[in-house]
NUGU-220751 format. One record per residue (C-alpha): residue in three letters; x, y negated, z negated. Coordinates in steps of 0.25 Angstrom, whole numbers, padded with zeros to 4 digits, always signed. Layout:
% NUGU-220751
ALAXYZ ...
END
This chain:
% NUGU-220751
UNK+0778-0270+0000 UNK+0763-0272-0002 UNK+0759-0283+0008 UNK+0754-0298+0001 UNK+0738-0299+0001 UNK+0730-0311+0001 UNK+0716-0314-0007 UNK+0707-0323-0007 UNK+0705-0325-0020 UNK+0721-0328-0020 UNK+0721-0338-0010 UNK+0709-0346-0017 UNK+0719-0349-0028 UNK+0728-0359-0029 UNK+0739-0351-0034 UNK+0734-0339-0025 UNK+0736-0349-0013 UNK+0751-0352-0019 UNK+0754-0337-0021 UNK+0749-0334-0005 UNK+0755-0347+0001 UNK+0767-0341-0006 UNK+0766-0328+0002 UNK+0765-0333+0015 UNK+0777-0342+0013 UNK+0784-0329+0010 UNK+0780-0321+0021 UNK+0784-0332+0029 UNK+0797-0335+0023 UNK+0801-0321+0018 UNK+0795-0311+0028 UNK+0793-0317+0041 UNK+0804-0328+0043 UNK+0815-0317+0039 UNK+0810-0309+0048 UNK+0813-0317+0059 UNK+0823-0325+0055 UNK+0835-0325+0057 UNK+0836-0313+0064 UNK+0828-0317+0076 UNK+0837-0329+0080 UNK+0845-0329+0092 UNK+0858-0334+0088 UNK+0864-0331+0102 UNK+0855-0336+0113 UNK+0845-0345+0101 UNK+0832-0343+0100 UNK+0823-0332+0092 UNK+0825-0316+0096 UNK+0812-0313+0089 UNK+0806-0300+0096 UNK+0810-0291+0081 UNK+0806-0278+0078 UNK+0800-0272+0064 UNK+0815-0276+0057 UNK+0817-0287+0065 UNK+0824-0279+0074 UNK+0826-0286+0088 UNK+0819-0279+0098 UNK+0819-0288+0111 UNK+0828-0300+0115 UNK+0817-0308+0124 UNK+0814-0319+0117 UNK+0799-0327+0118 UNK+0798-0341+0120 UNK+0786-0341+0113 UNK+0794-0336+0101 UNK+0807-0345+0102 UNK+0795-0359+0101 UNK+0787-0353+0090 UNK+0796-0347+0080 UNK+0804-0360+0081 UNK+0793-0368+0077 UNK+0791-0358+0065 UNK+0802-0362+0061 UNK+0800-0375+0062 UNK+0786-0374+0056 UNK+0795-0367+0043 UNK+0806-0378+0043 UNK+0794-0389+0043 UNK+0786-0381+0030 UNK+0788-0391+0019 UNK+0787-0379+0008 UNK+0800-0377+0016 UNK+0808-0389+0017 UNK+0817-0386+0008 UNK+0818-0371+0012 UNK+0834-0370+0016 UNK+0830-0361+0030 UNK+0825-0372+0035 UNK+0836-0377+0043 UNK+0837-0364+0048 UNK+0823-0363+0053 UNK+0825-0376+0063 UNK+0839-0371+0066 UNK+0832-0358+0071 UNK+0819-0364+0078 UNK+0829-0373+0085 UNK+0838-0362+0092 UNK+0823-0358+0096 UNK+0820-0371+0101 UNK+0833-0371+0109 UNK+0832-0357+0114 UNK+0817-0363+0120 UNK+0824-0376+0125 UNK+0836-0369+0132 UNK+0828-0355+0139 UNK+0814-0356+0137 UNK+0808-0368+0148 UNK+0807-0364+0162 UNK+0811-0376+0167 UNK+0805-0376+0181 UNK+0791-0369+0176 UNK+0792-0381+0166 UNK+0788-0371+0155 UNK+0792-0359+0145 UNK+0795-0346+0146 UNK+0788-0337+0138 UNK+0801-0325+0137 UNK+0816-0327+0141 UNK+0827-0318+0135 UNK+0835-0319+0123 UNK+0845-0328+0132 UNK+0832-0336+0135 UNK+0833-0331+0150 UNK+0818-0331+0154 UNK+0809-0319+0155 UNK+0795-0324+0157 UNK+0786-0336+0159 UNK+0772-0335+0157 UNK+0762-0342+0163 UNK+0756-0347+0148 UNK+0765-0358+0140 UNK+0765-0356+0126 UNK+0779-0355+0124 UNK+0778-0370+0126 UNK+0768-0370+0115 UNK+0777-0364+0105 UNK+0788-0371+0110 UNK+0783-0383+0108 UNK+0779-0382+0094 UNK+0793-0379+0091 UNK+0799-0391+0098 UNK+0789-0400+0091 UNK+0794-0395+0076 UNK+0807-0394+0082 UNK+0804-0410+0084 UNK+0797-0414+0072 UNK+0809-0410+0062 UNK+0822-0413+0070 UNK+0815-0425+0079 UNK+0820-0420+0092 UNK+0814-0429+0102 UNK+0817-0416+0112 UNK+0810-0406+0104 UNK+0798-0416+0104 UNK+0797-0418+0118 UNK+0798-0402+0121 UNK+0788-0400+0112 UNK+0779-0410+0120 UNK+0783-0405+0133 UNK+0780-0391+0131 UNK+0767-0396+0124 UNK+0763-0401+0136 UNK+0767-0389+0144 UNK+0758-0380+0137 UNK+0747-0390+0137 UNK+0748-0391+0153 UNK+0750-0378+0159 UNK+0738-0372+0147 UNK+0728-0383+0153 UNK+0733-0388+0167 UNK+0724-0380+0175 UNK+0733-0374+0186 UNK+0746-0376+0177 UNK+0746-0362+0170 UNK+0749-0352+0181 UNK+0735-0343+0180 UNK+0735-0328+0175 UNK+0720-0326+0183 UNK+0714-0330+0193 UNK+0702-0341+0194 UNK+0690-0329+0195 UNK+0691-0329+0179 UNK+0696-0342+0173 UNK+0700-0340+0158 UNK+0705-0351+0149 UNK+0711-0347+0136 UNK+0711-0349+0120 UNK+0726-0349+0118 UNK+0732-0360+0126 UNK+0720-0369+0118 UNK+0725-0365+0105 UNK+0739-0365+0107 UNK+0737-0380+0112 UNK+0731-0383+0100 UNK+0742-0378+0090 UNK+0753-0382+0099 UNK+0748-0398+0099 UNK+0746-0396+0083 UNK+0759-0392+0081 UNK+0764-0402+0089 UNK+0756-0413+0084 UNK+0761-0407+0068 UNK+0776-0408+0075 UNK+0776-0420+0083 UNK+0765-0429+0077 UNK+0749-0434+0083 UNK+0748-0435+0098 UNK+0738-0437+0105 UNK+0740-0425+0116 UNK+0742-0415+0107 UNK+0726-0420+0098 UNK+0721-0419+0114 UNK+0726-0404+0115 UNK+0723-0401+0102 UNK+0706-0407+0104 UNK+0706-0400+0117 UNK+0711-0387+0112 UNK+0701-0386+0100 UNK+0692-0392+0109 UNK+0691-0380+0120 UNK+0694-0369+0110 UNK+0683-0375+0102 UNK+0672-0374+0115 UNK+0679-0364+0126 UNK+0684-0355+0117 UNK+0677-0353+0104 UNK+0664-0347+0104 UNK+0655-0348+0091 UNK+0643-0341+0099 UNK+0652-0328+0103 UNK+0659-0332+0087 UNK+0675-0332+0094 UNK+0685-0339+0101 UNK+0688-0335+0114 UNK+0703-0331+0120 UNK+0699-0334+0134 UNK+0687-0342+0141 UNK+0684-0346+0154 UNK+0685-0361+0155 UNK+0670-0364+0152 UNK+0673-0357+0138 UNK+0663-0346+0143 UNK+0669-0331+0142 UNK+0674-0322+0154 UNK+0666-0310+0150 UNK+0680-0301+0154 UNK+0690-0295+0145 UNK+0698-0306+0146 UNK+0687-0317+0143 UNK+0680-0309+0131 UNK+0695-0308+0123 UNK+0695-0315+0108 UNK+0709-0315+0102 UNK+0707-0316+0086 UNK+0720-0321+0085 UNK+0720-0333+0095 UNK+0707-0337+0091 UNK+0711-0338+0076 UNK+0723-0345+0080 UNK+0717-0354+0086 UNK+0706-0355+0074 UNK+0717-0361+0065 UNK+0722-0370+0074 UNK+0709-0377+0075 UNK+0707-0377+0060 UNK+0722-0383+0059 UNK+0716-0393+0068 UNK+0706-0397+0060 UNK+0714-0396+0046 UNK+0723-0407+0052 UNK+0713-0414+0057 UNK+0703-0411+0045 UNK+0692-0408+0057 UNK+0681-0398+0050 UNK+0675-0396+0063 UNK+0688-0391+0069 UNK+0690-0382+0057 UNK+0677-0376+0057 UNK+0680-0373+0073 UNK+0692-0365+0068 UNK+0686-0358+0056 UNK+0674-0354+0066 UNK+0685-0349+0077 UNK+0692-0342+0066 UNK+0680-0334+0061 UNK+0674-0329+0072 UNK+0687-0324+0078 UNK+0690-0317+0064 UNK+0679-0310+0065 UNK+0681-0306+0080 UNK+0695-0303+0078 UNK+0695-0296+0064 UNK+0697-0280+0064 UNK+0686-0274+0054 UNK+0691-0262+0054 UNK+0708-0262+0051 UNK+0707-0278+0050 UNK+0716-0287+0057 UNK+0713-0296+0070 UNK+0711-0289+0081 UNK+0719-0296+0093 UNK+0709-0297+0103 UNK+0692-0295+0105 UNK+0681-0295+0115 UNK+0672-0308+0112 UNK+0660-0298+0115 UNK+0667-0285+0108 UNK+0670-0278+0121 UNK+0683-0270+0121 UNK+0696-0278+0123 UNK+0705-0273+0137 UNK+0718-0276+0128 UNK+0724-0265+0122 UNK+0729-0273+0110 UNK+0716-0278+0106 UNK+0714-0272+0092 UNK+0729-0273+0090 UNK+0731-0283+0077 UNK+0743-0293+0082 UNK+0750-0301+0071 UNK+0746-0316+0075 UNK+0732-0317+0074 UNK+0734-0313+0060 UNK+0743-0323+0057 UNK+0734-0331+0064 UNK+0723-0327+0058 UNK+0732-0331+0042 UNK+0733-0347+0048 UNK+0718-0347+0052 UNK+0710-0340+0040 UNK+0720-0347+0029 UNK+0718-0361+0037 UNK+0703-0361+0039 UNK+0703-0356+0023 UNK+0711-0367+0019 UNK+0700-0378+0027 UNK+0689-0372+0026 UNK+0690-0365+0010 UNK+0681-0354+0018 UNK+0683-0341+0010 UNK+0683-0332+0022 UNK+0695-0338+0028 UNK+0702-0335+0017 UNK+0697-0321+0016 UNK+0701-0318+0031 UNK+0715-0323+0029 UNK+0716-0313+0016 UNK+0712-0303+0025 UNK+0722-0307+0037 UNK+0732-0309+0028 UNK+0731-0295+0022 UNK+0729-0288+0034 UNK+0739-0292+0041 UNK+0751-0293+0029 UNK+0747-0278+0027 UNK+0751-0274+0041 UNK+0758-0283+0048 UNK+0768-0286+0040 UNK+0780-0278+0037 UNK+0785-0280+0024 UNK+0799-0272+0026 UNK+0804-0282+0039 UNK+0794-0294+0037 UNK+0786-0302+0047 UNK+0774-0294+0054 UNK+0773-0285+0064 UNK+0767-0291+0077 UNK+0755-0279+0081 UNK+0747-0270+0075 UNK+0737-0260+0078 UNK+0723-0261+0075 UNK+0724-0255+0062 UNK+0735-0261+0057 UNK+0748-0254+0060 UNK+0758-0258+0067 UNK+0759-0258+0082 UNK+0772-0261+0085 UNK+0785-0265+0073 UNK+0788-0278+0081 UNK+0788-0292+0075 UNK+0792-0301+0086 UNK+0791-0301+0101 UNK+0787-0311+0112 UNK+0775-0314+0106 UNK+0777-0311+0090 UNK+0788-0321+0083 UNK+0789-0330+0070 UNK+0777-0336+0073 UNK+0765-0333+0070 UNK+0765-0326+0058 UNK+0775-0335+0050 UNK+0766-0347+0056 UNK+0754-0340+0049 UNK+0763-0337+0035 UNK+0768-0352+0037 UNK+0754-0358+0038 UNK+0747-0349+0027 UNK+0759-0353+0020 UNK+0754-0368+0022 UNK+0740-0368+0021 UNK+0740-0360+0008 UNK+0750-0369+0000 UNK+0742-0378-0007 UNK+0750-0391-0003 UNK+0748-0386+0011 UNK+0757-0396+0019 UNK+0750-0390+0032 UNK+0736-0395+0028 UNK+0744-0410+0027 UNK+0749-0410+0040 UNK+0742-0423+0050 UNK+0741-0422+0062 UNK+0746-0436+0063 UNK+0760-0434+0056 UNK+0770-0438+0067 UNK+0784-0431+0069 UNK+0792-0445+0069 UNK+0802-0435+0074 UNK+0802-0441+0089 UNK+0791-0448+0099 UNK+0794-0441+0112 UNK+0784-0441+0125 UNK+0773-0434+0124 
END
């Protein structure tokens, strides 16, 4: 099967736009959500068994906490699409992303610690706990759509709660056990940025708060001034917390990928809020680290750089992973869409085809998860504890969105309130 390509000269036509919004609902639809489901539910113990080799094979038992919160809110992301209403999986969606939901309530919380775990069994018997806590993040979201459609008053004030557990142990200082000592403080990128989607999506779930318009200004706030850098054209992944860089392997580290995730969340920022100055931020952040993170020579994203072009100490640096592509689909077709600037448009052609022309498999569906720098395969998985349904049917799901012509995304308010339940915040 010969791989679908994308032009620009396509996608400036109205019926072009049509014919490529139609694709990506298919991929999504017909190749990505069949691979997945239903095969990965766990109809014995609940929850999603989603570590799936090349056929969909089963190739590990554990399951990730990270994984049970974000594909149930996939789900729920599906079941809320209004080309979808009338769709008859719908109810199977929720169903599933509820026997997630459950699996979280019933195995996933550490009671004592007053946090998640990031790794329990296929019983939900726990493995690990990590230090970090974004399996609250992803959790959260879930709960929040989980609130929104069935008006659970308890779902809402999960959500809430685990919200504000992220929030406090990420800024508290003292709250986050450390991983280094004091000689070389570091504060990072990605607790910033996943802050900022997290409140978003709680705010399109739940309704306007002002808490989550706080975290949301202070996010874009200190990745605008601590972690962006116009003079050294890229954004950061660590700083020390004056913004300046820690001239160490550590310090001078760029990730493409993060950085262009984190691009479109400020250009989705300043679509709702119609806020050119916050779009032009998220273009600018999207250029610069297209450039640092584009191979020249077999194309694709490289996974991580040196700000000053020294060689990178992970081994995995040149490797092409398959998130900041799909990363890389939102944030080049979102700042097209604001902005009308042809380059955009050009780069998420060049994404797109790249990417559908060897990650994909078009004998199993979905994508494999890593690749080697030239493009091969490394490795015949598709899910794992870190790869799920996620972030490639969220990237089919929003280009789907932004390139149908009545784009219900683009008429979201930040100011629509869920009437589903008021709950303390």
């Amino acid at each position: 099967m010969t791989p679908p390509q994308l032009s620009a000269a396509l996608l400036m036509q109205p019926a072009g736009r049509r014919e490529a919004a139609d694709m990506y609902r298919r991929l999504l639809l017909d190749d990505c959500l069949p691979f997945w489901f239903p095969r990965c539910l766990d109809h014995q113990h609940g929850g999603f068994l989603h570590c799936l080799d090349r056929d969909g094979t089963l190739v590990d038992t554990d399951k990730s906490v990270w994984a049970q919160g974000r594909m149930s809110w996939m789900l729920q992301a599906l079941a809320a699409t209004p080309q979808l209403q009338n769709d008859p999986r719908r109810d199977d969606w929720r169903s599933w992303a509820e026997s997630g939901l459950n699996f979280l309530r019933r195995h996933c919380f550490d009671e004592p610690a007053g946090q998640m775990y990031f790794h329990v069994t296929r019983e939900g018997r726990p493995i690990r706990r990590r230090r970090y806590v974004y399996s609250e993040a992803f959790a959260s979201i879930a709960f929040a759509a989980h609130a929104e459609w069935s008006r659970s008053e308890e779902s809402s004030q999960i959500a809430w709660d685990l919200f504000r557990t992220f929030t406090r142990v990420n800024f508290t200082p003292g709250a986050m056990p450390p991983k280094f000592t004091e000689t070389r403080p570091l504060i990072g990128l990605a607790p910033r940025m996943i802050t900022l989607v997290t409140a978003q999506e709680m705010r399109r779930r739940l309704g306007t708060h002002s808490l989550l318009h706080e975290w949301i200004d202070r996010c874009i706030h200190e990745i605008e001034t601590l972690f962006y850098r116009p003079d050294l054209d890229c954004v950061l992944e660590t700083v020390q917390p004056d913004g300046q860089i820690s001239d160490h392997f550590d310090g001078r580290l760029l990730n493409p990928g993060h950085a262009i995730e984190g691009a479109w969340f400020i250009l989705e920022e300043g679509r709702i809020r119609n806020d050119e100055r916050l779009i032009q931020l998220g273009c600018r952040m999207l250029d610069c680290m297209w450039l640092r993170g584009w191979d020249p020579q077999f194309g694709g994203l490289f996974y991580f750089r040196d700000v000053f072009g020294k060689p990178v100490q992970e081994y995995w640096h040149d490797m092409k992973f398959w998130w900041p592509h799909d990363e890389a689909l939102i944030a080049t077709l979102l700042a097209w869409r604001l902005t009308g600037q042809q380059r955009f448009l050009v780069r998420h052609c060049d994404v797109f085809n790249w990417a559908c022309s060897r990650f994909a498999d078009p004998e199993h569906g979905e994508w494999f998860g890593y690749l080697h720098r030239d493009g091969t395969p490394s490795s015949t998985l598709k899910g794992n504890l870190w790869k799920s349904f996620f972030h490639h049917p969220r990237a089919l799901w929003m280009c789907w969105q932004l390139l149908d012509d009545q784009n219900p995304i683009s008429k979201t308010s930040p100011d629509a309130v869920c009437p589903a339940v008021q709950t303390s915040v």
